[in-house]
C-alpha positions as CSV (number, residue, x, y, z in Angstrom):
1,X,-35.4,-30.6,16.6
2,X,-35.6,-28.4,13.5
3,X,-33.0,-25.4,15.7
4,X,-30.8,-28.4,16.6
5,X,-30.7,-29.5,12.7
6,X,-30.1,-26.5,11.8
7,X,-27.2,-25.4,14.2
8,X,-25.8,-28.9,13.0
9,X,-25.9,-27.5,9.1
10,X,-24.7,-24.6,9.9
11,X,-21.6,-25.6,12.3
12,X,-20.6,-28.2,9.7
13,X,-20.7,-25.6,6.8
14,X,-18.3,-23.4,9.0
15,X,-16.2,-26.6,9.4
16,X,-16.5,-27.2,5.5
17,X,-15.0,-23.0,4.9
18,X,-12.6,-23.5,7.3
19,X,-11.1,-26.7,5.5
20,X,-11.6,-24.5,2.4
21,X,-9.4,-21.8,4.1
22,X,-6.7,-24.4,5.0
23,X,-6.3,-25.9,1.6
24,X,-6.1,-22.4,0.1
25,X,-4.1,-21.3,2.2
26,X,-1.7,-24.2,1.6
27,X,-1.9,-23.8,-2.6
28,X,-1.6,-19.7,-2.0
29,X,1.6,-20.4,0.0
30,X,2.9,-23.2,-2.4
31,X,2.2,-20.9,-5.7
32,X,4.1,-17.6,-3.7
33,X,7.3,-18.4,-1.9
34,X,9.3,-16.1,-0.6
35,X,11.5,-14.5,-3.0
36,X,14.1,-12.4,-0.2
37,X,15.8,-12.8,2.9
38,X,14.3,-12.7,6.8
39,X,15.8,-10.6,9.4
40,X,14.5,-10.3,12.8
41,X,13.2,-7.2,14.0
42,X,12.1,-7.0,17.6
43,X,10.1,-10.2,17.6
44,X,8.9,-9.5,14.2
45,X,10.4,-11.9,11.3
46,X,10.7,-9.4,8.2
47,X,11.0,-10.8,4.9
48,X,12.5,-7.7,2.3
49,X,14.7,-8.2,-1.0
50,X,17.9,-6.0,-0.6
51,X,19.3,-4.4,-4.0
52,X,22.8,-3.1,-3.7
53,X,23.9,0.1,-5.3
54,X,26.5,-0.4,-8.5
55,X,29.3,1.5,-8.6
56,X,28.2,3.2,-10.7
57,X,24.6,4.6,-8.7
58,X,23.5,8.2,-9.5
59,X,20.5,7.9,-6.8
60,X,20.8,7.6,-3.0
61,X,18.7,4.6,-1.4
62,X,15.2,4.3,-2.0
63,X,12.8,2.5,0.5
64,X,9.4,1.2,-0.1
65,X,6.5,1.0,1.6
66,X,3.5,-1.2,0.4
67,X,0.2,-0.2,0.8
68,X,-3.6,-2.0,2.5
69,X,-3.6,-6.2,0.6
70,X,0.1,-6.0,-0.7
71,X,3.2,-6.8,-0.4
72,X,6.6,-6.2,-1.7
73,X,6.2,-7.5,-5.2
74,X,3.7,-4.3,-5.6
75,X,6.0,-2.0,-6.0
76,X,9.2,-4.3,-6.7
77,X,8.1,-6.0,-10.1
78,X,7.5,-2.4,-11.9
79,X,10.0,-0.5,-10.0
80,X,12.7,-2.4,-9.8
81,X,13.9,-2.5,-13.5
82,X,13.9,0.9,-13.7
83,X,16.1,1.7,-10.8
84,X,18.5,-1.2,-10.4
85,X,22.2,0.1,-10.6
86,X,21.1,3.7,-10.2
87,X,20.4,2.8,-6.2
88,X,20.4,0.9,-3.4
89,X,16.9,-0.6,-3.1
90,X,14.7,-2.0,-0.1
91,X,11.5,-3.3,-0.7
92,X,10.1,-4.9,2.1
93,X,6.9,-6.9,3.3
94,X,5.3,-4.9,5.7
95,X,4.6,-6.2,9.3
96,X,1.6,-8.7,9.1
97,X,1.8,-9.4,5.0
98,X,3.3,-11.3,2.7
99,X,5.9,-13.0,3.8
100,X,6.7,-10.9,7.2
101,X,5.7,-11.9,11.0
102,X,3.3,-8.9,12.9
103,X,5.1,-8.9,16.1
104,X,4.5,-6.0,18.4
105,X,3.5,-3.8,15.0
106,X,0.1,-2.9,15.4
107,X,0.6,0.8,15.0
108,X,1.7,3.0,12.0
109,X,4.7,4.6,14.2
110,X,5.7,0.9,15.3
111,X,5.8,0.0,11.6
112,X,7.9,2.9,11.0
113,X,10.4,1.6,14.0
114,X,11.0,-1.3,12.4
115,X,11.3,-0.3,8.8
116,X,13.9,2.1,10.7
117,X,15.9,-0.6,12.2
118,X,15.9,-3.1,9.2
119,X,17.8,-0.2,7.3
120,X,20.2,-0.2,10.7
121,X,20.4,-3.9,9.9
122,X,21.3,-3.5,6.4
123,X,23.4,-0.3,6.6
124,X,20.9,2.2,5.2
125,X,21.4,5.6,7.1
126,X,18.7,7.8,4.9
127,X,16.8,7.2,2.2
128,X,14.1,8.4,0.1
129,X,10.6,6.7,1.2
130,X,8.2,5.8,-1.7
131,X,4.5,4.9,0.0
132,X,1.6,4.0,-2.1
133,X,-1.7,4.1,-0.8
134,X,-1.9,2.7,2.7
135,X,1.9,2.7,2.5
136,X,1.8,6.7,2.2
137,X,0.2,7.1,5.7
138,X,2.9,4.7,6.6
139,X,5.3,7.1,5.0
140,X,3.9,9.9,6.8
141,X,4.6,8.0,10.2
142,X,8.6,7.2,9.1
143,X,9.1,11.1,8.5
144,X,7.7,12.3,11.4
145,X,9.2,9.7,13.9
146,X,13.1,9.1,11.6
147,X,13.4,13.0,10.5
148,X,17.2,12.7,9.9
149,X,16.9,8.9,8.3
150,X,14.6,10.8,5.3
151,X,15.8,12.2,2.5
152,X,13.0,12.4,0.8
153,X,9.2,11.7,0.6
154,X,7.4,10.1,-2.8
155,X,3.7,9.4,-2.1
156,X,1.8,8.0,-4.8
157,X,-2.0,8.2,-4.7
158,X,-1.6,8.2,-0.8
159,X,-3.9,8.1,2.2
160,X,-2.9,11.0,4.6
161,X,-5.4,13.2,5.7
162,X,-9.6,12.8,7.4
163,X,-12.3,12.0,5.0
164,X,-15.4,12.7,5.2
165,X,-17.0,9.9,7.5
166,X,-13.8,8.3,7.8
167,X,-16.0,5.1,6.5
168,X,-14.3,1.9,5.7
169,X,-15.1,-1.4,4.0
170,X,-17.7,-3.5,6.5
171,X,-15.6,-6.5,6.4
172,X,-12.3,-4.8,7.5
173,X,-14.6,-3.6,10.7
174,X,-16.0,-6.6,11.5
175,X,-12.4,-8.9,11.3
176,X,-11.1,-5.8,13.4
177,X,-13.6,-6.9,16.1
178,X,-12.3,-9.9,18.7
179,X,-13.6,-13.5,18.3
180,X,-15.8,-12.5,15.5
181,X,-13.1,-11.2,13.8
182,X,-11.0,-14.4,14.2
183,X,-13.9,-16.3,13.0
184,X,-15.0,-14.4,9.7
185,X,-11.6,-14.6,8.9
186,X,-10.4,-18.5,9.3
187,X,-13.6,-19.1,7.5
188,X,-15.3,-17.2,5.1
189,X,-12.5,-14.4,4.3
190,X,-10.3,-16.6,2.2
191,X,-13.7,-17.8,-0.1
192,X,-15.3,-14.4,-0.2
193,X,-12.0,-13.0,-1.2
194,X,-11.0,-15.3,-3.9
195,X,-14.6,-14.5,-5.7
196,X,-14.0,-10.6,-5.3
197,X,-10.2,-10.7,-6.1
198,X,-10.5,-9.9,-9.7
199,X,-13.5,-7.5,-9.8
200,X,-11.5,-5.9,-6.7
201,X,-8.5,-5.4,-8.7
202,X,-10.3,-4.0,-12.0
203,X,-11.9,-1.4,-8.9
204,X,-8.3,-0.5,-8.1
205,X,-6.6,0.0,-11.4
206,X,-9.5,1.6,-12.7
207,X,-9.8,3.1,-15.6
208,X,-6.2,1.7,-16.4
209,X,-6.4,-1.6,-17.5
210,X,-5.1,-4.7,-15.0
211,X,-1.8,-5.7,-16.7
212,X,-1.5,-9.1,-17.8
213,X,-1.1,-12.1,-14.5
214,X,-1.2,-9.3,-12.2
215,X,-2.7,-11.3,-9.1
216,X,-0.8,-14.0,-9.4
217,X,2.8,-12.4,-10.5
218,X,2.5,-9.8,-7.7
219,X,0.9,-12.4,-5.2
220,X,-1.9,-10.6,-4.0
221,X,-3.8,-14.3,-2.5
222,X,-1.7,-14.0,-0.2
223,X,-3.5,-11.6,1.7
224,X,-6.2,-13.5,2.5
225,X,-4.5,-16.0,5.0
226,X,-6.4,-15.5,7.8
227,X,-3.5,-13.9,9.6
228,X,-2.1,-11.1,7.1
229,X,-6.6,-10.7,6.5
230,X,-6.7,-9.9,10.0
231,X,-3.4,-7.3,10.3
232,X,-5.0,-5.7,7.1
233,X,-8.6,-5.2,8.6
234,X,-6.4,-3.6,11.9
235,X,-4.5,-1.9,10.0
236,X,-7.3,-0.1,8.3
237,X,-9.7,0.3,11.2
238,X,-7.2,2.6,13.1
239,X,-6.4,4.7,9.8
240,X,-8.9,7.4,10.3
241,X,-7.7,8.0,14.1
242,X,-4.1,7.5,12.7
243,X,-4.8,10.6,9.9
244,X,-6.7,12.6,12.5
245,X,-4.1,12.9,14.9
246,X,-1.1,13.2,12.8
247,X,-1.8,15.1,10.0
248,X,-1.6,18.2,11.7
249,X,2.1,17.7,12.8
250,X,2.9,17.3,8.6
251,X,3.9,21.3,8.6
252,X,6.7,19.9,10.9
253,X,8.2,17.6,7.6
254,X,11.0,19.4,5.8
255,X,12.1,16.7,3.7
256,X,11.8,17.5,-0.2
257,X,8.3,15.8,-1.3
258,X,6.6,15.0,-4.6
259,X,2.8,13.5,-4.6
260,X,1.8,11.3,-7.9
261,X,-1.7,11.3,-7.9
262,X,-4.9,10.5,-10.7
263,X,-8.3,12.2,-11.2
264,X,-10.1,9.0,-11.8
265,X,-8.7,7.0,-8.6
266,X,-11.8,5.0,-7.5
267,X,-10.3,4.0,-3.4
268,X,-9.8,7.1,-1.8
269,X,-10.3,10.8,-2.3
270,X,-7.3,12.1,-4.2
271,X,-8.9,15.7,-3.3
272,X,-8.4,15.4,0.2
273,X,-5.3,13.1,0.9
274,X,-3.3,14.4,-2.2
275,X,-4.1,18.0,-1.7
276,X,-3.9,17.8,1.7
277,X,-0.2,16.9,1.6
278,X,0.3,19.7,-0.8
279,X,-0.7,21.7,1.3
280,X,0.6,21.0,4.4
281,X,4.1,19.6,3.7
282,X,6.4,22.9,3.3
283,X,7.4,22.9,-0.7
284,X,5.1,19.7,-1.7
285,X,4.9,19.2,-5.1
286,X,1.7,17.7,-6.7
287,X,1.5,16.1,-10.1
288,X,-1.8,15.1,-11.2
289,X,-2.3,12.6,-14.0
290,X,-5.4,12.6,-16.1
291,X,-7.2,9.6,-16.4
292,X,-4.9,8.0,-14.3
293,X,-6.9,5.3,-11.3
294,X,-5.0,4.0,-8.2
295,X,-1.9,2.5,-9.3
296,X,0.7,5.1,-10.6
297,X,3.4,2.8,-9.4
298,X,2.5,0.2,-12.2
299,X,1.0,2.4,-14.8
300,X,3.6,5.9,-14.6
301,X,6.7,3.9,-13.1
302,X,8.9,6.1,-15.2
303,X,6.9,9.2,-13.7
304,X,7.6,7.7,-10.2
305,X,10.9,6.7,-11.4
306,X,11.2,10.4,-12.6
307,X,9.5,12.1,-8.8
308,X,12.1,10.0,-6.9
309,X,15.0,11.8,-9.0
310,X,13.2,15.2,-8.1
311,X,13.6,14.1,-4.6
312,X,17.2,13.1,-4.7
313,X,17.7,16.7,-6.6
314,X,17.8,15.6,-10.2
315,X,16.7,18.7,-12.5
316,X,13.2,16.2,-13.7
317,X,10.4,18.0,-16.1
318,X,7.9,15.9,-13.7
319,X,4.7,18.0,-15.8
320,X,6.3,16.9,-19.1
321,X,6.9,13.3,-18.0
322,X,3.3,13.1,-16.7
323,X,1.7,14.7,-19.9
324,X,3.7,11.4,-21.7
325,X,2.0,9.1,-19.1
326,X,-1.5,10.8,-20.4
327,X,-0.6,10.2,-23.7
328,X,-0.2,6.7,-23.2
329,X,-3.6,6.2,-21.0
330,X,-5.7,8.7,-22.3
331,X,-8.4,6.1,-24.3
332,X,-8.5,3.6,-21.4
333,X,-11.7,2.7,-20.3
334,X,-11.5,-0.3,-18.4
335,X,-14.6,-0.5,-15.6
336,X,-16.8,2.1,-17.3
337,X,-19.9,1.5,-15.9
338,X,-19.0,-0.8,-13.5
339,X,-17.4,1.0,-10.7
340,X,-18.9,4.5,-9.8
341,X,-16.6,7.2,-10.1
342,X,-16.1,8.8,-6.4
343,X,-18.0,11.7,-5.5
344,X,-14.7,14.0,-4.3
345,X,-15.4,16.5,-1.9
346,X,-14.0,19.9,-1.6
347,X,-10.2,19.9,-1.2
348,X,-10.8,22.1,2.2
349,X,-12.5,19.3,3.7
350,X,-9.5,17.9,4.8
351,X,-8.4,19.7,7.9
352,X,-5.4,22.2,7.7
């Protein structure tokens, strides 16, 4: 009687999370609308905001490329002022976030494909691909499979290359696993997540300081719908395998490259991935920031603003521009003692 009782309590509190889920998931949806258009993309409903070029543009078109729990308004809210009129800008949600249906995206080439055939849709021959994070392996994918669509490459503190273990977060394994997956997700994802969401974000931006309504004004919740939660955890759990077998076809990328990357990023190992790409992509360039965490696109957006000139063959100091970013971030501290500092490994740990 006592196992029936309990399997009763414990069915009904999965019952209670999962109306929990439903009602956040509702709110999260009513607070972040979408803010572009849709286009449909091999059974894949892309949501993207299109920027148009002014006459007078001094930049070809940029295209970016969100990285793991974003979406568009990542990049878009400190990017954009600083480029509208000198380009043509994409930003887009990638397949399974935000806004944006998966469809048959499940790999990092297939993502490419499509993020190839919205610029068909919108008239966008080549551009210059910005990727942060996740987004940079993404990137990575788009030069190798569009070679003639890329101008050139920006990655900002990208994953690109084996680490050591190739360990992930247990809960993207465990929603990456059938049934379970579904489950953990449609229940106690949305929750968990909403509890975490601001120590996670201090994690990211770390030691930078979170700017002010950053969750809510760049609609991070919206990652926890159990859907985009489970195209994340996929996403992620076929990185390693993704980096293993590709990175050794980077030599084969001749598109002009600049990597942005900090010495305090506390997500992934700046040693390996940045390094990695200097050292593999023919004529790389690598600008390291001191004291500088995961985010360069919200905290040097004039130094990104500044790499995707370089790209586009603007003569750009990037050193100088990046010694200014230092200036400005040189006493932050936010986190210290709260999130570990991560132990990098030697650069030639990530395979050649």
């Amino acid at each position: 009687m006592n196992l029936i009782c309990a399997a009763l309590l414990l069915i009904a509190f999965f019952f209670a999370l999962a109306g929990v889920t439903r009602a956040g998931v509702w709110l999260v949806e009513r607070r972040n609308p979408p803010v572009g258009q849709f286009a449909d993309i091999d059974g894949a409903r892309i949501h993207y905001v299109h920027v148009s070029a002014s006459a007078g543009a001094d930049l070809p078109p940029v295209v970016f490329i969100h990285g793991a729990s974003a979406n568009l308004k990542d990049q878009m809210l400190p990017l954009r002022p600083l480029l509208e009129g000198r380009a043509e800008l994409l930003f887009l949600d990638r397949p399974g976030f935000g806004w944006s249906g998966r469809g048959n995206n499940e790999t990092l080439a297939a993502q490419a494909n499509t993020i190839a055939a919205l610029m068909d849709r919108l008239g966008i021959e080549r551009a210059i691909v910005v990727g942060h994070s996740f987004g940079g392996a993404v990137t990575t994918a788009f030069a190798r499979e569009h070679p003639e669509r890329t101008l050139g490459l920006v990655f900002l503190a990208p994953v690109s290359h084996p680490w050591p273990g190739g360990a992930t977060a247990w809960y993207y394994k465990l929603t990456a696993v059938p049934v379970v997956g579904w489950l953990f997700s449609e229940t106690v994802a949305y929750a968990a997540g909403m509890l975490q969401i601001g120590n996670a974000t201090a994690c990211v931006f770390s030691p930078n300081h979170v700017p002010k309504g950053y969750i809510g004004k760049a609609s991070i919740p919206l990652v926890l719908r159990p859907p985009a939660f489970r195209a994340n955890a996929r996403d992620v759990a076929q990185l390693y395998d993704y980096v293993c077998a590709a990175s050794p076809g980077y030599r084969e990328i001749k598109a002009p490259t600049v990597v942005i990357s900090g010495d305090r990023d506390k997500v992934v190992y700046a040693t390996v991935h940045s390094v990695g790409l200097e050292r593999d992509v023919p004529g790389a360039e690598l600008v390291w920031v001191a004291n500088l965490g995961h985010k360069p696109d919200w905290i040097a957006a004039d130094l990104v603003v500044g790499a995707i000139g370089r790209v586009a063959g603007v003569a750009v100091d990037l050193e100088a521009m990046a010694s200014i970013v230092e200036g400005r971030i040189a006493g932050d501290a936010q986190g210290a003692g709260r999130f570990p500092e991560l132990k990098a490994p030697d650069a030639e740990l990530a395979p050649g």
